[in-house]
Backbone bond lengths (Angstrom), bond angles and torsions (degrees), N, CA, C in turn:
res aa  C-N    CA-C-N  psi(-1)  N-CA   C-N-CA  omega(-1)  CA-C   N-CA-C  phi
1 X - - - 1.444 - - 1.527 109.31 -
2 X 1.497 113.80 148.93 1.544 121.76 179.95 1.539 111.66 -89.30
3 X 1.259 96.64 132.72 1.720 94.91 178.90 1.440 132.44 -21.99
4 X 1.693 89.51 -39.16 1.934 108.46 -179.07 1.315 107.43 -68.83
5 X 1.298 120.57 -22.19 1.619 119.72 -166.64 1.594 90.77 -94.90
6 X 1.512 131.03 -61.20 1.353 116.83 163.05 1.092 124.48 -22.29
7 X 1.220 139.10 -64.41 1.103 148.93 -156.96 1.779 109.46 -82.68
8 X 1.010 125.66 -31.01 1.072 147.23 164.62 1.844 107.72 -64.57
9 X 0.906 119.72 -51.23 1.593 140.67 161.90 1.361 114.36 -47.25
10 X 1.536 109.68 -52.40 1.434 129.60 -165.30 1.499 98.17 -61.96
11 X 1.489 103.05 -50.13 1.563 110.96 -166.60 1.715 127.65 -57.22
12 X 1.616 98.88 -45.64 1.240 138.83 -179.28 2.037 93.75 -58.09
13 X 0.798 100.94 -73.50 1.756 112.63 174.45 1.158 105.40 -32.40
14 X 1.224 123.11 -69.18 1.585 137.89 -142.67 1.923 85.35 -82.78
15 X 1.274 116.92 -44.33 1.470 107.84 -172.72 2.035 112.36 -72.40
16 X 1.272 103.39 -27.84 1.502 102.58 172.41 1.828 117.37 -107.10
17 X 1.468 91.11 16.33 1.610 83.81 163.31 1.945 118.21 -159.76
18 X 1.434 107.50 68.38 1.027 122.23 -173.22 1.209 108.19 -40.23
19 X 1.638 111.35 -56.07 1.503 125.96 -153.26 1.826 104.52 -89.90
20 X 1.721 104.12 21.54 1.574 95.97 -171.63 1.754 101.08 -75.72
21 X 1.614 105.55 154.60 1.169 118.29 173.45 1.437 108.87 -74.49
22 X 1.893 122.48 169.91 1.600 91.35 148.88 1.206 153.56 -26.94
23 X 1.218 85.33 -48.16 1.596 110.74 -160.06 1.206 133.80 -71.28
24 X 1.702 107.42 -27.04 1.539 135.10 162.54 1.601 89.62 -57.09
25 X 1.257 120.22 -54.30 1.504 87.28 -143.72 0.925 123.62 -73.83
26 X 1.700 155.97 154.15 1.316 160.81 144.72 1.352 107.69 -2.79
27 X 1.176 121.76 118.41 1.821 130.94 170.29 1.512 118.72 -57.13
28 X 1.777 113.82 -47.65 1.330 118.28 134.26 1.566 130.77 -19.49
29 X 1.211 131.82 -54.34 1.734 136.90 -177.48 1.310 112.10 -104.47
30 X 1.675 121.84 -6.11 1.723 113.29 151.81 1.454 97.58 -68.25
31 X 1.194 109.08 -69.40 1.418 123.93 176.14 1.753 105.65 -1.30
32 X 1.249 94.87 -94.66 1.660 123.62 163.20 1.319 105.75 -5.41
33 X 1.666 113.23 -89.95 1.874 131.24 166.44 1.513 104.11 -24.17
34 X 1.607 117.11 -67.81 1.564 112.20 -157.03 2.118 116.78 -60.87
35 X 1.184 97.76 135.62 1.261 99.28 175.31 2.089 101.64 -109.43
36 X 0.953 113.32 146.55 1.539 136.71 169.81 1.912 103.46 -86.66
37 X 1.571 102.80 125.01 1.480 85.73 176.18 1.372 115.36 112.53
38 X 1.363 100.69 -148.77 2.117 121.12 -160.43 1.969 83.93 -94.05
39 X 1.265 104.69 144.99 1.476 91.69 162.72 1.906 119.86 -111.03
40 X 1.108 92.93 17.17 1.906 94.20 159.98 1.471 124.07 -24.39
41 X 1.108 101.09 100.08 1.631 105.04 170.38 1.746 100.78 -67.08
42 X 0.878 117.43 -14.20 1.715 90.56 172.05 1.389 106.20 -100.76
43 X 1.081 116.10 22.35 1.253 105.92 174.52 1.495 117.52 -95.26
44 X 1.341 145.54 130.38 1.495 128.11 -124.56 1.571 93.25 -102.02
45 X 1.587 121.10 -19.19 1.504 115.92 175.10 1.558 112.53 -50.07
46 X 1.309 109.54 -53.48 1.582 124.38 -173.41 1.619 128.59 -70.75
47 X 1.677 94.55 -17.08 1.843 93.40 178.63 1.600 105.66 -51.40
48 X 0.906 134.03 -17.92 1.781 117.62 170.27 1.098 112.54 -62.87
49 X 0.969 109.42 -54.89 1.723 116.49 -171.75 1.354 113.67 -54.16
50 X 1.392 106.78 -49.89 1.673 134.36 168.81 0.879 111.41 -37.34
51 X 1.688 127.93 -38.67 1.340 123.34 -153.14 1.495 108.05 -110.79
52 X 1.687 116.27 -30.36 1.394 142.32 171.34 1.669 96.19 -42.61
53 X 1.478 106.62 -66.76 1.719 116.50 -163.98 1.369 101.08 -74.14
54 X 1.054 119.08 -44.83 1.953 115.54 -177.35 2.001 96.82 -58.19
55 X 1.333 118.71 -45.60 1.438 115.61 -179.50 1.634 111.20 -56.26
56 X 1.575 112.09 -52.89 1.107 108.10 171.58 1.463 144.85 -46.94
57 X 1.703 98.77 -45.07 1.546 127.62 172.92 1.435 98.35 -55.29
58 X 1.249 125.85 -47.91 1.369 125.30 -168.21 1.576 107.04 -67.18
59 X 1.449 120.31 -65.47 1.156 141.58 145.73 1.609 93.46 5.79
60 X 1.195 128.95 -92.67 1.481 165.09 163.56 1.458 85.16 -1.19
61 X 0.954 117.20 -96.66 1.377 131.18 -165.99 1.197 100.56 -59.94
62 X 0.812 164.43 -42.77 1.873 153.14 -154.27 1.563 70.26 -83.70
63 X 1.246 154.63 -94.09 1.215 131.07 -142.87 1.462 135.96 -56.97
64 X 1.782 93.64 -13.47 1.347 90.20 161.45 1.569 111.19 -109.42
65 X 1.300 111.60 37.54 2.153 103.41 162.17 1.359 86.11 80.28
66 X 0.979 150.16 6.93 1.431 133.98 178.38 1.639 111.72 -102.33
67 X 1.129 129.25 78.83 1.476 142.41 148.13 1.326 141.52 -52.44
68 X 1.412 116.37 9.79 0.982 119.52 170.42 1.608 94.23 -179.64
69 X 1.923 114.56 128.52 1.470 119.65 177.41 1.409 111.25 -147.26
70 X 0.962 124.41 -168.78 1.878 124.26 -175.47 1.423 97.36 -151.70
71 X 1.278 100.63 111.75 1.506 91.78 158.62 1.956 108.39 -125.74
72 X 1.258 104.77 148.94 1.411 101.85 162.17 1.306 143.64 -42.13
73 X 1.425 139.40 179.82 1.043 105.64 -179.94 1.325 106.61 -120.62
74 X 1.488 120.87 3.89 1.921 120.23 140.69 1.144 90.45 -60.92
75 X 0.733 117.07 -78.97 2.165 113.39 -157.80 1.349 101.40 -26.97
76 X 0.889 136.91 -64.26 1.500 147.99 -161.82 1.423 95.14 -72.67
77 X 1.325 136.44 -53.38 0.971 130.11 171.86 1.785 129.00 -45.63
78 X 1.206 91.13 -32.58 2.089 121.25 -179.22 1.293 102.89 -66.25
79 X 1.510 107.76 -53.69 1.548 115.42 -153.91 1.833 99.53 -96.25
80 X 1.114 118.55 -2.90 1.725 121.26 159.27 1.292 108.08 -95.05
81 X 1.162 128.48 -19.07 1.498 128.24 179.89 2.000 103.01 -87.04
82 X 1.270 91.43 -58.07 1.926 86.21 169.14 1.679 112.90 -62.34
83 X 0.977 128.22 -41.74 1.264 115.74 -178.30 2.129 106.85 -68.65
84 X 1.094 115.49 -25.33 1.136 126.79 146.31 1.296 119.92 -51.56
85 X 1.054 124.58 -67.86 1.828 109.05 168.01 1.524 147.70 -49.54
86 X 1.447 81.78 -28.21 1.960 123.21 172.04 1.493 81.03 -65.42
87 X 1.218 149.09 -98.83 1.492 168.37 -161.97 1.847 89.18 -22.26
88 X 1.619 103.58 -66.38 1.562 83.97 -170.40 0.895 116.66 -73.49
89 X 1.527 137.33 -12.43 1.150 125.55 -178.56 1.614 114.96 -81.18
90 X 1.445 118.38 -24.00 1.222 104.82 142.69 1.795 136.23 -38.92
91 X 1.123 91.10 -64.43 1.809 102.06 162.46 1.101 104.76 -35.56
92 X 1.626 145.03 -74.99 1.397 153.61 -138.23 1.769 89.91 -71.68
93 X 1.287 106.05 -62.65 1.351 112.82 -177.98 1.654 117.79 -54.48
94 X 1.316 121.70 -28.68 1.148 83.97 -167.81 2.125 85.39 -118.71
95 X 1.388 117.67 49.76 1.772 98.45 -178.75 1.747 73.09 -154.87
96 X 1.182 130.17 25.31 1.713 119.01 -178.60 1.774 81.40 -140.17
97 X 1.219 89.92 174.51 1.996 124.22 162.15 1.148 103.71 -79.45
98 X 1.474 120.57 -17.14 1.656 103.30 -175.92 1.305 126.95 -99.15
99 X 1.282 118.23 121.82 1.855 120.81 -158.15 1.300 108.89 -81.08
100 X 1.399 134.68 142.08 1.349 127.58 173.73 1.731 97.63 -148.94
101 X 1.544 90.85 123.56 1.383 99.28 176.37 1.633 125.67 -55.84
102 X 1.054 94.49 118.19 1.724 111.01 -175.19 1.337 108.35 -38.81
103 X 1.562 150.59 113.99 1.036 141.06 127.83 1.844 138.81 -83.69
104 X 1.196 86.97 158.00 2.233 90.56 -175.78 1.604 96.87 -31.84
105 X 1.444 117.96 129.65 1.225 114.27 174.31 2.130 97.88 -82.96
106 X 1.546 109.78 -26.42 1.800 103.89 -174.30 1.451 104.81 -91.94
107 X 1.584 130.17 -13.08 1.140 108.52 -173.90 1.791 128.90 -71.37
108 X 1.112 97.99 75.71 1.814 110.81 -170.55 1.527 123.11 -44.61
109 X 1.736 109.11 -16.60 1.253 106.64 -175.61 1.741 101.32 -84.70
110 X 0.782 154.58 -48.32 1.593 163.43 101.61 1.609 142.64 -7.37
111 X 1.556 99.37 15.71 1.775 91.00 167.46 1.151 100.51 -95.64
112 X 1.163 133.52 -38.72 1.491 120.37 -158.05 1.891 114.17 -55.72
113 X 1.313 102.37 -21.92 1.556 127.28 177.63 1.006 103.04 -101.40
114 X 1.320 155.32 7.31 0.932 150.38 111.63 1.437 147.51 -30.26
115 X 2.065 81.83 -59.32 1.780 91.99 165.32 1.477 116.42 -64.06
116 X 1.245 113.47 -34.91 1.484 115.52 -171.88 1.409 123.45 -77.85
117 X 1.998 112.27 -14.67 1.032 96.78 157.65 1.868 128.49 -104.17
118 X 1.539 94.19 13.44 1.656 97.77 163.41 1.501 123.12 -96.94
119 X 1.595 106.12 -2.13 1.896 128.28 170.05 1.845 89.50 -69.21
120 X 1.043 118.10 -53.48 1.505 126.99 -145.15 2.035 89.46 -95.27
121 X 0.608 139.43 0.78 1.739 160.12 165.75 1.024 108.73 -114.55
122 X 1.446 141.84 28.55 1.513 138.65 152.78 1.742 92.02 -143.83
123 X 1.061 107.66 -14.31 1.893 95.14 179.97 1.656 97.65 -65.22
């Protein structure tokens, strides 16, 4: 598949399945999302990814009534990097022996507590 059709795919997904776990989603379109590396949105490898999670985030919020928000641009930076970790830990979970309970890959108000309570579920 061509990036455009991924991405096109990506969108379609992410708009009819807010509440998907990892695990639902296609290994193909983590794939897609995950970047290797620095996560610089100006960096021109990553604008997909960039654009996947900014669609989603938005996504995110229109379902919860929220039309208009501010976030920083660490913050934003934090919360693409955790939703980035969520992603590999999909990976880990599903290409290792080691099980990790699937969480919402879009629910943005709650990964970061998430990761920390699947750190504290593998200790």
């Amino acid at each position: 598949m061509n990036e455009e059709t991924l991405f096109e795919e990506s969108l379609t997904f992410i708009k009819s399945n807010l509440d998907a776990t990892f695990d639902v989603v296609p290994g193909y379109l983590r794939e897609f999302w995950m970047i290797e590396g620095d996560s610089d949105p100006n960096d021109p490898s990553t604008i997909k990814q960039w654009s996947v999670f900014m669609y989603a985030l938005l996504e995110y919020k229109k379902s919860k009534n929220i039309t208009e928000f501010r976030l920083a641009q660490g913050e934003l930076y934090e919360l693409f990097n955790t939703w980035q970790v969520i992603l590999s830990l999909a990976e880990i979970n599903e290409k290792t022996d080691i099980s990790i309970k699937p969480v919402k890959l879009f629910d943005f108000d709650h990964l970061a507590t998430e990761i920390e309570v699947i750190v504290k579920d593998l200790e």
